[in-house]
N, C-alpha and C positions, 0 to 999 in steps of 0.2 A: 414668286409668282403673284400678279396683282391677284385681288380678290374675286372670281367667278361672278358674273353680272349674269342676271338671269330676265330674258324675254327677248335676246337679240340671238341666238345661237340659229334661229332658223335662217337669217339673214346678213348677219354680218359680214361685212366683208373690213378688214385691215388692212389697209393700203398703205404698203412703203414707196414713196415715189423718189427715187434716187438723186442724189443732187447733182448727178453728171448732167440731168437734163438742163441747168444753169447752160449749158452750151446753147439750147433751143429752147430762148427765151418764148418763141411763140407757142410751141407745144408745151412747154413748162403752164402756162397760163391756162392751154386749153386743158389741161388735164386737171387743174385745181380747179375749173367754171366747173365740169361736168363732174366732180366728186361735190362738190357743192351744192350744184343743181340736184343731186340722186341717184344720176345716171346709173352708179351701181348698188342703189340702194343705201341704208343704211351704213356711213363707214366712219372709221377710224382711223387717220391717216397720221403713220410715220414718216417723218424726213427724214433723207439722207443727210449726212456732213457735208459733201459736195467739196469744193475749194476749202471749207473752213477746215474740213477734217484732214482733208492733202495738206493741208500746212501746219497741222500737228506731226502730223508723220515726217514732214520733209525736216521741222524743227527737231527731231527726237533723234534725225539721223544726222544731223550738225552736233546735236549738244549730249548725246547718248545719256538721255534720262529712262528712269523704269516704264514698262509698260502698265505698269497701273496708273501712275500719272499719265502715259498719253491716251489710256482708256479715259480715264475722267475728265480728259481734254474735250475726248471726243465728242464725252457727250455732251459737254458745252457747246459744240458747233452743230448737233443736232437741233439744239435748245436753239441757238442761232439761227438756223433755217428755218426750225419751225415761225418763226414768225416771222421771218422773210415772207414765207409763205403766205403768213394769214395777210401781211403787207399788200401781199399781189392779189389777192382775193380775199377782201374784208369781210365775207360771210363765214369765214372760218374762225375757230375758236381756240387758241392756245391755253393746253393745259396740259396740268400731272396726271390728271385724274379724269381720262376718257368715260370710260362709265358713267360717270357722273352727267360726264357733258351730252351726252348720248341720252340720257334719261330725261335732260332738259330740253327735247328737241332740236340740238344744236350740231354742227359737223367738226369735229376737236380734230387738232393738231396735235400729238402726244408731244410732251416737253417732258426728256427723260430725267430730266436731273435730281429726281432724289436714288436712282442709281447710283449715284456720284459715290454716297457711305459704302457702295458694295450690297450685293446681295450674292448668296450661297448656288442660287442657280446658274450666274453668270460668271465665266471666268475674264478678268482684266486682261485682256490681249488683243493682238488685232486677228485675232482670230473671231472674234464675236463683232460685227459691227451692225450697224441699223436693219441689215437684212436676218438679222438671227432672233435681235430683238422684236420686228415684228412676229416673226411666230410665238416670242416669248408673251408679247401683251395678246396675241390673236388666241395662244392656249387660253389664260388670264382670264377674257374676257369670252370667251364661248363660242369663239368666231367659228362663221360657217367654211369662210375663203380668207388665206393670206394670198394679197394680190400685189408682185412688185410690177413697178412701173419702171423700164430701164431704157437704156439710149442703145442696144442693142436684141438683135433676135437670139434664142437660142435655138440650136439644134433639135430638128424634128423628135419627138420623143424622150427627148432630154429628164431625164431626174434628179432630185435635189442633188446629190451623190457628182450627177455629170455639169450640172451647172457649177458645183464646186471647183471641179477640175478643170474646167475650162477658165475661172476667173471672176464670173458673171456674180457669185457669193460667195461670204465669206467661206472660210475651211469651217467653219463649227456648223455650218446651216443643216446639213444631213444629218448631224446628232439632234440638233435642234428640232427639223422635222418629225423627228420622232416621238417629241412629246407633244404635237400638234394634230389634233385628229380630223380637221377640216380638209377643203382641196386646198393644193398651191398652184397659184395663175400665175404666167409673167407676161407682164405684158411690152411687148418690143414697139418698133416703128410697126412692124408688120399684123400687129394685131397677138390678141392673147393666143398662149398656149397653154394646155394643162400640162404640168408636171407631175402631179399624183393628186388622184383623185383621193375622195375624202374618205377614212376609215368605212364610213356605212353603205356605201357608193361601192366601193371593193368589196364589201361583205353580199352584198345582193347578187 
């Protein structure tokens, strides 16, 4: 778990923005202007693999290598989009070390690759992919909201648990959620939905 940053937990919000949205280049853009611009405040934004990560997979299943190697593939094609990313909106910042970037007034791109050596929290599968890892950097860092951005709506009411089984997240995100004590947003075409509100939010 990254190291706990302290002065952003009232606000944070962790943004994984999927890399399906590579299909809707024009919403792809609009939604890195307005993470850039503030619109939701203070963020952190994770990329999806998008295509880069569909072609580790598709490669693994031609050439049957381990899933730790297509784990540390993957996270080379997150590392990849991340600065696609910053490409398409220059005001963004690529890095390892969000917190940092965040302390320096700046809007980071998280670039996972020192994941690559393995960490204890995360298992090598495609069980675990860019959507589990934001909760992972969103616990890390103190976030208020893990917010996905995806090319589809979920089901009214929907929980980590139900977006799992429907597809929308990996199969680890419901464990994952649970070490995450903020809300979880997704957000569709059709606008956000809460998925579980945040630990203190429930407790009230």
């Amino acid at each position: 778990m990254p190291r706990q940053q302290a002065g952003f937990a009232g606000g944070l919000t962790v943004v994984k923005v999927g890399g399906s949205l590579v299909a809707d280049r024009d919403r792809l853009r609009r939604v890195l202007a307005s993470l850039a611009d503030g619109e939701d405040g203070p963020v952190a934004i994770v990329p999806g693999g998008g295509a880069l990560a569909e072609a580790v997979r598709t490669t693994q299943g031609a050439l049957g290598f381990s899933d730790p190697l297509a784990h540390r593939l993957a996270l080379d094609a997150m590392a990849g989009m991340a600065r696609i990313f910053a490409a398409l909106e220059p005001r963004l910042v690529v890095t390892q070390e969000p917190g940092a970037c965040l302390a320096a007034g700046a809007v980071p791109v998280w670039d996972p690759s020192p994941l690559a050596a393995g960490h204890p929290d995360i298992p090598e599968s495609w069980d675990v992919t860019s959507d589990s890892l934001a909760l992972w950097l969103a616990a890390g860092l103190g976030a208020a909201r893990c917010l996905l951005v995806k090319s589809a709506d979920p089901a009214p009411g929907a929980t980590p648990a139900d977006l799992a089984r429907a597809g929308l997240v990996d199969a680890a995100f419901p464990s994952f959620a649970t070490l995450f004590a903020g809300a979880i947003v997704l957000r569709g075409p059709g606008g956000d939905r809460t998925c579980r509100e945040s630990l203190s939010e429930r407790a009230a």
